[in-house]
N, CA, C and O atoms as CSV, one atom per row, in Angstrom:
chain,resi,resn,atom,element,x,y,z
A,1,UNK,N,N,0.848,-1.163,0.000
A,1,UNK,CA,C,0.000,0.000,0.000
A,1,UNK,C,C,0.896,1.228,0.000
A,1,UNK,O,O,1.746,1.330,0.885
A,2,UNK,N,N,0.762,2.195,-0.956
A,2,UNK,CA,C,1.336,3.576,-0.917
A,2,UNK,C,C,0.846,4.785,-0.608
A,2,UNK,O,O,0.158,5.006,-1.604
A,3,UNK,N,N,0.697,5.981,0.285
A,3,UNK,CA,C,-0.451,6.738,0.226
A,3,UNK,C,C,0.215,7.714,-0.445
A,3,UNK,O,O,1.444,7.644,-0.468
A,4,UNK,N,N,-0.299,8.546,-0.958
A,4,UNK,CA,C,0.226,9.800,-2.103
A,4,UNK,C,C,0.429,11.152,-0.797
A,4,UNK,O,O,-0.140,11.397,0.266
A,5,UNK,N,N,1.299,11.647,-1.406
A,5,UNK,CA,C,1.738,12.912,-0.479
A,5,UNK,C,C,1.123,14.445,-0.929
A,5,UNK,O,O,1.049,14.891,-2.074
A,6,UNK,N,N,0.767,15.008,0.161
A,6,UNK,CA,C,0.524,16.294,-0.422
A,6,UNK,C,C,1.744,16.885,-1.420
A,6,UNK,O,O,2.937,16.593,-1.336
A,7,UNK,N,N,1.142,17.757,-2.344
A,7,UNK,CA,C,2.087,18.599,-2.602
A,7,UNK,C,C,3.210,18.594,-3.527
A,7,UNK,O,O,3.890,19.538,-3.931
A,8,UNK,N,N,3.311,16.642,-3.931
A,8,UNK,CA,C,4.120,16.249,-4.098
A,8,UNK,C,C,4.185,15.360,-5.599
A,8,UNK,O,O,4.818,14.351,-5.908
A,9,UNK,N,N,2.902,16.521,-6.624
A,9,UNK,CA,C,2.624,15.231,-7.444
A,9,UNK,C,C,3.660,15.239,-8.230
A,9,UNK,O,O,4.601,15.986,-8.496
A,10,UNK,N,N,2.959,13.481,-8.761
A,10,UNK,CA,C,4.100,12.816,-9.590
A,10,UNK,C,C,5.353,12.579,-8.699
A,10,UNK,O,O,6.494,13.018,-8.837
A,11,UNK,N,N,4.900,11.879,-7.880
A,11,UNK,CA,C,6.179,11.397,-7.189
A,11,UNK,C,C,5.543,9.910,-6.456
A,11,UNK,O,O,4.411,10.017,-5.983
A,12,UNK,N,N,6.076,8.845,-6.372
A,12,UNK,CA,C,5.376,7.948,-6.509
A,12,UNK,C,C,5.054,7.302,-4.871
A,12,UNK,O,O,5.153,6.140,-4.477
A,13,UNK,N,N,4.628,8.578,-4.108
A,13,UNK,CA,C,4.613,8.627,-2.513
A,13,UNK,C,C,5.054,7.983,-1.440
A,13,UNK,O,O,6.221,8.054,-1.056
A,14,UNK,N,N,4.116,7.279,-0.853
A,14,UNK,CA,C,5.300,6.736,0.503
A,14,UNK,C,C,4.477,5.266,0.963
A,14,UNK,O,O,3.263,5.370,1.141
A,15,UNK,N,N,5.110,3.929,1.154
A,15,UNK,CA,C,4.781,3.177,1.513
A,15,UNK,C,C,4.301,3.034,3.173
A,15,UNK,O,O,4.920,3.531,4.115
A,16,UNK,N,N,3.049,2.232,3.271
A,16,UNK,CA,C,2.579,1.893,4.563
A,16,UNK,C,C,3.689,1.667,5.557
A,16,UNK,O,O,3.478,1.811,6.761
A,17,UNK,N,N,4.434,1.444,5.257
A,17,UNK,CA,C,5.878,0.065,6.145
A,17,UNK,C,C,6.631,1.307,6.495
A,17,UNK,O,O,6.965,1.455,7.671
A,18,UNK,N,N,7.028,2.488,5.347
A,18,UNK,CA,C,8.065,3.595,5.680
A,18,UNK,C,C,7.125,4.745,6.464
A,18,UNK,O,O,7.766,5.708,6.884
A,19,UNK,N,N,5.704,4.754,6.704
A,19,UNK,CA,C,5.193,5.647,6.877
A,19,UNK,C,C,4.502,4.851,9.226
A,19,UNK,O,O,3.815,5.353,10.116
A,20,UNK,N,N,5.038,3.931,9.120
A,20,UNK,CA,C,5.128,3.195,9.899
A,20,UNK,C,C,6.521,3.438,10.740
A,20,UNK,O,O,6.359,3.432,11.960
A,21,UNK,N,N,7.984,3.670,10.234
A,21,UNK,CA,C,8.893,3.699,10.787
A,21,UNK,C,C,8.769,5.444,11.021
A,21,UNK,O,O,9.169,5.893,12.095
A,22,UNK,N,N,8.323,6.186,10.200
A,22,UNK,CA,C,8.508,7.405,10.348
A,22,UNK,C,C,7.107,8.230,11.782
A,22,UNK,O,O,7.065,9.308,12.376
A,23,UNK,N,N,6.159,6.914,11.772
A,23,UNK,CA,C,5.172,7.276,13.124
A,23,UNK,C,C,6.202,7.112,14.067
A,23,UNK,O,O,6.662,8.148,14.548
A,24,UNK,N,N,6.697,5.949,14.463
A,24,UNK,CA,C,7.936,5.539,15.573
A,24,UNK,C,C,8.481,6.839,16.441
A,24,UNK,O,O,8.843,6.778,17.617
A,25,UNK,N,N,8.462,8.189,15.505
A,25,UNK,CA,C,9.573,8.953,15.566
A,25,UNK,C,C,8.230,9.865,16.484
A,25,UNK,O,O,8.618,10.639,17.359
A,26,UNK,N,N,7.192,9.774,16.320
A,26,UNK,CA,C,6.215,10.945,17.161
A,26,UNK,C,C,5.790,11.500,16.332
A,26,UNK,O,O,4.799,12.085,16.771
A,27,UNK,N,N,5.965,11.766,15.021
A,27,UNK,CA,C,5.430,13.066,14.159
A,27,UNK,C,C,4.826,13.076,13.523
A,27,UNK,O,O,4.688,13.987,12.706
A,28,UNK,N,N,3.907,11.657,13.612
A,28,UNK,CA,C,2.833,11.997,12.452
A,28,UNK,C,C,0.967,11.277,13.548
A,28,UNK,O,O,1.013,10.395,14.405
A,29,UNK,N,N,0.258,11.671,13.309
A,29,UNK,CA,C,-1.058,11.656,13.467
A,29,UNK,C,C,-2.073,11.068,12.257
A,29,UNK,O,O,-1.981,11.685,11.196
A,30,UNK,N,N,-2.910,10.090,12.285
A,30,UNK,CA,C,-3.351,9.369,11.243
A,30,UNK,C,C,-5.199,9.177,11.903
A,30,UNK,O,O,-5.646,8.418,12.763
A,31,UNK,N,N,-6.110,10.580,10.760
A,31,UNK,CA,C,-7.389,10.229,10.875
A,31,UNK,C,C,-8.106,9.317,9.866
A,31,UNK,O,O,-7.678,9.121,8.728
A,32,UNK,N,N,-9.422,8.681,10.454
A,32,UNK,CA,C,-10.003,8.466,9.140
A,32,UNK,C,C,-11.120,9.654,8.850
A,32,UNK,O,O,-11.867,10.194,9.666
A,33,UNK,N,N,-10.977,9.927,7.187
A,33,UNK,CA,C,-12.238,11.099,6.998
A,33,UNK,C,C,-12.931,10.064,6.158
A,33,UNK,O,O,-12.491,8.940,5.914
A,34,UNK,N,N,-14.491,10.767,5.589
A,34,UNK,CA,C,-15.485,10.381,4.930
A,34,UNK,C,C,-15.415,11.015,3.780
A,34,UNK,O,O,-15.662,12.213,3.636
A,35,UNK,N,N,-15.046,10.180,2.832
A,35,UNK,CA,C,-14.821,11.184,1.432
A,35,UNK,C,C,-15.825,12.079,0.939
A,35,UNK,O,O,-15.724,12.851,-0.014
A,36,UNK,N,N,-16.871,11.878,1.748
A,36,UNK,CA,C,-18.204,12.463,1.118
A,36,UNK,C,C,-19.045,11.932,0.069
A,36,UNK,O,O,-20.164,12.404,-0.129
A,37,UNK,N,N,-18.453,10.725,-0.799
A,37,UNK,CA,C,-18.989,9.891,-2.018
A,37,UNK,C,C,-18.895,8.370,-1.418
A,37,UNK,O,O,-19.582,7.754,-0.603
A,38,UNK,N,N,-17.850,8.077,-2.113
A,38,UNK,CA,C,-17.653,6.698,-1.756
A,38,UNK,C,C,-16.286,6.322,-1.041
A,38,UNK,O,O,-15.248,6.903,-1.356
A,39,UNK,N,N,-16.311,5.471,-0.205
A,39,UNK,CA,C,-15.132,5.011,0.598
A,39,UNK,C,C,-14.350,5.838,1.948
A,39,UNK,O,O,-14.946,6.844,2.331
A,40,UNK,N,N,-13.618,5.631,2.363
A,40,UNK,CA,C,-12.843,6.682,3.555
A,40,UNK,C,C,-11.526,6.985,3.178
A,40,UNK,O,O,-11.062,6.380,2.211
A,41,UNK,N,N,-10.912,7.726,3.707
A,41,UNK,CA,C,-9.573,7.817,3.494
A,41,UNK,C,C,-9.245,7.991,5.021
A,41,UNK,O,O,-10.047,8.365,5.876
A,42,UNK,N,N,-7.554,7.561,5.272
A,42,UNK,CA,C,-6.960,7.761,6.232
A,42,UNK,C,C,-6.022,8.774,6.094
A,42,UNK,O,O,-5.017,8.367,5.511
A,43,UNK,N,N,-5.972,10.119,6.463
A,43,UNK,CA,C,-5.439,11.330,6.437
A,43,UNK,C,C,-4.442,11.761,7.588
A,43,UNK,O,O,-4.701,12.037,8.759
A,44,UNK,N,N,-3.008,11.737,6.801
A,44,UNK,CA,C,-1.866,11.229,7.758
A,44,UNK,C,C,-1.419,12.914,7.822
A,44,UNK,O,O,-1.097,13.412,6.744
A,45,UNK,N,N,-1.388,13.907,9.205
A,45,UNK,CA,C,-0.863,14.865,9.570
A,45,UNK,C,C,0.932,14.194,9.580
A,45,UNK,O,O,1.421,13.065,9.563
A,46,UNK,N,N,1.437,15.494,9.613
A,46,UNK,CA,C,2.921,15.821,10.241
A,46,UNK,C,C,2.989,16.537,10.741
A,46,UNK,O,O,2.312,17.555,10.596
A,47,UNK,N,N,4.224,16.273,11.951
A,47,UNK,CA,C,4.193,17.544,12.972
A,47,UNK,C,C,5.432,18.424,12.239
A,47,UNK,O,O,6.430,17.789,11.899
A,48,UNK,N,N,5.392,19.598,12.037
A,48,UNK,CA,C,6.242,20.589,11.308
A,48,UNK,C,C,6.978,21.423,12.320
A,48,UNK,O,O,6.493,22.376,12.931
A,49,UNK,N,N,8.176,20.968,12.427
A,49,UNK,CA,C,8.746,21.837,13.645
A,49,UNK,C,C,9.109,22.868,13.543
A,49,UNK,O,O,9.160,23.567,14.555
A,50,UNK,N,N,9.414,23.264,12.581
A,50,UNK,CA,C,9.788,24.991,11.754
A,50,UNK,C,C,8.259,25.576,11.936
A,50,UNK,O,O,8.038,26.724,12.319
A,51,UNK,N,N,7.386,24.759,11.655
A,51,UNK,CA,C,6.173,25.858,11.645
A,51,UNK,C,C,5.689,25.926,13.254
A,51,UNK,O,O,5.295,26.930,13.846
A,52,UNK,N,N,5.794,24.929,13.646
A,52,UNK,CA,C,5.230,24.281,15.493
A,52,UNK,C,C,3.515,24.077,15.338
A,52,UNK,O,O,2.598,24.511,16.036
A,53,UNK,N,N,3.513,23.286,14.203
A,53,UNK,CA,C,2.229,23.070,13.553
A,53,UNK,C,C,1.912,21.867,13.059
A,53,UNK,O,O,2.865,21.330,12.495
A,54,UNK,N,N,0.654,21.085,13.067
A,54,UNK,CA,C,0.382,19.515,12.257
A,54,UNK,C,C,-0.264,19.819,10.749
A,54,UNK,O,O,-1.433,20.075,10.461
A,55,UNK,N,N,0.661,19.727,10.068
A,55,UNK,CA,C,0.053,19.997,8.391
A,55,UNK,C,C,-0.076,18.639,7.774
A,55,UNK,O,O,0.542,17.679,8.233
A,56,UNK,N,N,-1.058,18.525,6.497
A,56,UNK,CA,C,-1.461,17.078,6.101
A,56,UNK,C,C,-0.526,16.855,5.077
A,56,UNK,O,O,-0.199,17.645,4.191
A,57,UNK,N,N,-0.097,15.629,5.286
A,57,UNK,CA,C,1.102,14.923,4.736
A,57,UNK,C,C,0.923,13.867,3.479
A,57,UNK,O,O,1.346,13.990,2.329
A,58,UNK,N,N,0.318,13.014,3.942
A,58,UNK,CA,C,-0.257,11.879,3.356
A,58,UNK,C,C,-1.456,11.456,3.203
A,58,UNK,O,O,-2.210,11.811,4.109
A,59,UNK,N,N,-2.120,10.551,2.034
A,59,UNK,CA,C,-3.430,10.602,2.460
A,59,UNK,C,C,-3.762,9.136,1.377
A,59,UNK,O,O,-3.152,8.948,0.325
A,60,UNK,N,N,-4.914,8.154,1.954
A,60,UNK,CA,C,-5.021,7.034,1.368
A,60,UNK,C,C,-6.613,6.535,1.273
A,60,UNK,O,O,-7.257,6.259,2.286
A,61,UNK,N,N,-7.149,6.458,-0.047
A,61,UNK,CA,C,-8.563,6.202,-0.237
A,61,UNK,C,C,-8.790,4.423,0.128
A,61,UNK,O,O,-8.031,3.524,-0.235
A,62,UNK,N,N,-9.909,4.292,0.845
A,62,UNK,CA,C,-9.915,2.608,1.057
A,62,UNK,C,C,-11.768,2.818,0.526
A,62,UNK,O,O,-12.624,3.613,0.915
A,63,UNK,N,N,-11.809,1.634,-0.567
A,63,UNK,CA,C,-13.252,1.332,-0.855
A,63,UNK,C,C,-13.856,0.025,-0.040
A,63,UNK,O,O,-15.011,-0.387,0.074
A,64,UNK,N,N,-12.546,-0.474,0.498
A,64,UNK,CA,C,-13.214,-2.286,0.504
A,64,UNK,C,C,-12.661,-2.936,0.399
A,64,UNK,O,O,-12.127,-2.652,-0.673
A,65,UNK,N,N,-12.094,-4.126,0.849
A,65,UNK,CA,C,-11.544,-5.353,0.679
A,65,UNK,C,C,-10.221,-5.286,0.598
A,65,UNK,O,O,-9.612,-6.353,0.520
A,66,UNK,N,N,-9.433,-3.951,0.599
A,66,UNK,CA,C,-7.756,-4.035,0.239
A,66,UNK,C,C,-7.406,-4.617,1.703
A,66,UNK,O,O,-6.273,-4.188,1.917
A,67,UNK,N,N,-7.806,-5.369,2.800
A,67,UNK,CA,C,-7.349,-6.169,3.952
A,67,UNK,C,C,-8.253,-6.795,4.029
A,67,UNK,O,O,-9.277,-6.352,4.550
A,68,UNK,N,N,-8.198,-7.605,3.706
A,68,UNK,CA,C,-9.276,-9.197,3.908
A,68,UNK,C,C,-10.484,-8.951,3.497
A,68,UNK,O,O,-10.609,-8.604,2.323
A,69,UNK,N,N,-11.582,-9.057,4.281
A,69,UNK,CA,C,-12.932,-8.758,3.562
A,69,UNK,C,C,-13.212,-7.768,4.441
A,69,UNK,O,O,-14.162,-8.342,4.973
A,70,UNK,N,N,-13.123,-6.489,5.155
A,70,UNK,CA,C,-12.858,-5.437,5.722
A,70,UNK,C,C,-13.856,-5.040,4.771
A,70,UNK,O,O,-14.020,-5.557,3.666
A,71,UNK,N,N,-14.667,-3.870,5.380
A,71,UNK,CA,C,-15.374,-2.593,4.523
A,71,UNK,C,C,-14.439,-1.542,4.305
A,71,UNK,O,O,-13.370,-1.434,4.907
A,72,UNK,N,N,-14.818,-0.862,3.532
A,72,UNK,CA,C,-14.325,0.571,2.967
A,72,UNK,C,C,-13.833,1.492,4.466
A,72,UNK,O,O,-12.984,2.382,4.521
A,73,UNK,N,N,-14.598,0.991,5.493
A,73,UNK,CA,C,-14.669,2.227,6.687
A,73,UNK,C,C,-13.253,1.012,8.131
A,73,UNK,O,O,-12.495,1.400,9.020
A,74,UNK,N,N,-13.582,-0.368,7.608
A,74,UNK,CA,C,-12.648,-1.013,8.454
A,74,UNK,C,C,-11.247,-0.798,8.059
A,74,UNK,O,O,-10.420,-0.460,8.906
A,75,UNK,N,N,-10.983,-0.943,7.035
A,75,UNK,CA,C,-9.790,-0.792,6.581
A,75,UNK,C,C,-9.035,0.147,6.781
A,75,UNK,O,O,-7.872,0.058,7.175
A,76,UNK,N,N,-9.889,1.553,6.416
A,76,UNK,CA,C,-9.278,2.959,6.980
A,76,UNK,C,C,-9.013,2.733,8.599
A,76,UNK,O,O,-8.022,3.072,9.246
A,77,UNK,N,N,-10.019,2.162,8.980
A,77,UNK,CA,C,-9.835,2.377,10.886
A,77,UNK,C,C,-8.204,1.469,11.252
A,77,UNK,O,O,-7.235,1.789,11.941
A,78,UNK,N,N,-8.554,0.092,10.312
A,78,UNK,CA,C,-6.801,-0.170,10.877
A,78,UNK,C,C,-5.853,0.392,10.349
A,78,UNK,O,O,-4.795,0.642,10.927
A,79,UNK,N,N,-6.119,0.666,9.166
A,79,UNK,CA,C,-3.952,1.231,8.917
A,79,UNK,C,C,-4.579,2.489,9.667
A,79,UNK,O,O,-3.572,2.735,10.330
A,80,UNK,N,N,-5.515,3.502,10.074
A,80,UNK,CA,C,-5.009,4.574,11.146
A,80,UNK,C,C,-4.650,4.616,12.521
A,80,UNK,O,O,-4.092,5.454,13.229
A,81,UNK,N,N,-5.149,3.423,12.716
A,81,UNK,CA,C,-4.752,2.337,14.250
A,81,UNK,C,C,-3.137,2.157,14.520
A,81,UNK,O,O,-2.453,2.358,15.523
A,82,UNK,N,N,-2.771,1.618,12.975
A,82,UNK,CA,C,-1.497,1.240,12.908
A,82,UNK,C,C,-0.692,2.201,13.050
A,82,UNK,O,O,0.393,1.984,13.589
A,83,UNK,N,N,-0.955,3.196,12.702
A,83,UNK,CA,C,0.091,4.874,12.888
A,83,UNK,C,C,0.334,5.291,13.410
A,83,UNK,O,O,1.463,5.719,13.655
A,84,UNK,N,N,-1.424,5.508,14.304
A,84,UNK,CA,C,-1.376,5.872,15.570
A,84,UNK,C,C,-0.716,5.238,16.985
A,84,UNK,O,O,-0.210,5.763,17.977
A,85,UNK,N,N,-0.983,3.811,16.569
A,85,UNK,CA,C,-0.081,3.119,17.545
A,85,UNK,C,C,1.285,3.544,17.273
A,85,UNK,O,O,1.831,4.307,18.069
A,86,UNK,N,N,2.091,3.000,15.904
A,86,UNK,CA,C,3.256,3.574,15.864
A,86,UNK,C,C,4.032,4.499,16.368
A,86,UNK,O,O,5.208,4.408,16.721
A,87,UNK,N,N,3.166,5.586,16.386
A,87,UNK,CA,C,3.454,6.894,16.836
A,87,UNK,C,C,3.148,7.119,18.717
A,87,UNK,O,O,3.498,8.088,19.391
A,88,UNK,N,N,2.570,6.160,19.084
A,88,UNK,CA,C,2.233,6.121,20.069
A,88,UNK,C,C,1.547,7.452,20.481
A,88,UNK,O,O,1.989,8.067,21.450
A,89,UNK,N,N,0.411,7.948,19.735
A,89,UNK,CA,C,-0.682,8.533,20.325
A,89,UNK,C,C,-1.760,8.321,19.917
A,89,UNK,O,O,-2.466,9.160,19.356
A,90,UNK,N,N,-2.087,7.043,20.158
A,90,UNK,CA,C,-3.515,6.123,19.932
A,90,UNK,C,C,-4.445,6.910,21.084
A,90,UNK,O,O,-5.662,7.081,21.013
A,91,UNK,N,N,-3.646,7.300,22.056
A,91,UNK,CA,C,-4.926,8.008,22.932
A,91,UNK,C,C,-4.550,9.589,23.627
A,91,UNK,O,O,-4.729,10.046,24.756
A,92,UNK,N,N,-3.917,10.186,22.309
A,92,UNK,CA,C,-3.254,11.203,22.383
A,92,UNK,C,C,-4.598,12.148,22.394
A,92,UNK,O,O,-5.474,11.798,21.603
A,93,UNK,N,N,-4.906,13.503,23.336
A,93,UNK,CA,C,-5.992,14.112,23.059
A,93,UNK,C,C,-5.590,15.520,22.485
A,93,UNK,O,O,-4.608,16.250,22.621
A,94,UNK,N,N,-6.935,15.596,21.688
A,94,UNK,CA,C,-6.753,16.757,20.311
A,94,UNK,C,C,-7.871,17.686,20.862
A,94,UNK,O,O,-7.696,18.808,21.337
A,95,UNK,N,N,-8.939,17.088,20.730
A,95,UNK,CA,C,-10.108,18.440,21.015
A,95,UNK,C,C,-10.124,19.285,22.269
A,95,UNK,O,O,-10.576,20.417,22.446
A,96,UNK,N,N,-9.446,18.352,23.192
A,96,UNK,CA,C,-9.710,18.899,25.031
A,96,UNK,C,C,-7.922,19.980,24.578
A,96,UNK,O,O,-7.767,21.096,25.075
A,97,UNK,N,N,-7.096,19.506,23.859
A,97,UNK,CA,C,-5.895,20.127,23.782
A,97,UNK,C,C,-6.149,22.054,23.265
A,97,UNK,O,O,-5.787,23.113,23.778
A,98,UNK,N,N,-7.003,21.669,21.935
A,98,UNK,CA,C,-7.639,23.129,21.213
A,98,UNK,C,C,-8.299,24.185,22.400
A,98,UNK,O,O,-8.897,23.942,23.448
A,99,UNK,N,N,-7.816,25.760,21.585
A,99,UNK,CA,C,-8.257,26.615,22.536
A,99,UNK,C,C,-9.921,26.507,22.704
A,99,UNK,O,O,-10.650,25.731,22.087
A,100,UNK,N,N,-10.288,27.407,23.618
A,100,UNK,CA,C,-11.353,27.415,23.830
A,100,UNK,C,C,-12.491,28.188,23.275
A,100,UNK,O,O,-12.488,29.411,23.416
A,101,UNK,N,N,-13.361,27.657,22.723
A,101,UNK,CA,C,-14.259,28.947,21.115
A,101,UNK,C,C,-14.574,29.748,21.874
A,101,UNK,O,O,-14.970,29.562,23.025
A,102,UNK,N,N,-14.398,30.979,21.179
A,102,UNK,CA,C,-14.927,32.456,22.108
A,102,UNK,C,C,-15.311,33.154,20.955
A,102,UNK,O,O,-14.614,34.119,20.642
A,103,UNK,N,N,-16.475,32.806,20.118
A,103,UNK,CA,C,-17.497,33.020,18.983
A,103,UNK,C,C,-18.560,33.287,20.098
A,103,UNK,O,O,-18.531,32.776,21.217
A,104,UNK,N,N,-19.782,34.415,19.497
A,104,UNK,CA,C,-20.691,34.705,19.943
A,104,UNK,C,C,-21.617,34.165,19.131
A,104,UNK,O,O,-22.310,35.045,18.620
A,105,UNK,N,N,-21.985,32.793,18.722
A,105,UNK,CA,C,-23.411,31.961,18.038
A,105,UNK,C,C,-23.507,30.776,18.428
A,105,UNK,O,O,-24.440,30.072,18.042
């Protein structure tokens, strides 16, 4: 499995296995989104230390069946499992981390 990189077309992106050694390191974060049509994707942040920011890095469409007989929505959930474990923040918190909305609606 390869997921394609932002930014980066025509370049023939980055394998599951290298994107696995490079979670190890802390710096990457792996959601699943809803494509809005068909299938999910797993949408791999990086942490950018020049910026002190998580910008989207990688990103991988799953319809179905590319891991056993898995749905479109299982498949995304494990390889983002797998990243997240990698990276060891499977139970890293994001929303309680964000400031606090101070919008008046």
């Amino acid at each position: 499995m390869r997921f394609c990189l932002y930014g980066r077309v025509g370049m023939a992106g980055v394998k599951h296995a290298d994107l696995l050694k490079l979670a190890a390191t802390g710096e990457l974060l792996a959601r699943v989104e809803n494509s809005g049509c068909e299938g999910y994707y797993v949408e791999v942040a990086r942490w950018n230390v020049k910026d002190k920011a998580w910008q989207r890095y990688a990103f991988e469409k799953f319809l179905g069946g590319e891991i056993e007989e898995l749905s479109d929505r299982e498949c995304a959930v494990k390889v983002a499992d797998e990243i997240n474990t990698a990276a060891r923040n499977e139970d890293a918190s994001f929303i309680h981390d964000l400031p606090v909305w101070g919008g008046n609606g």
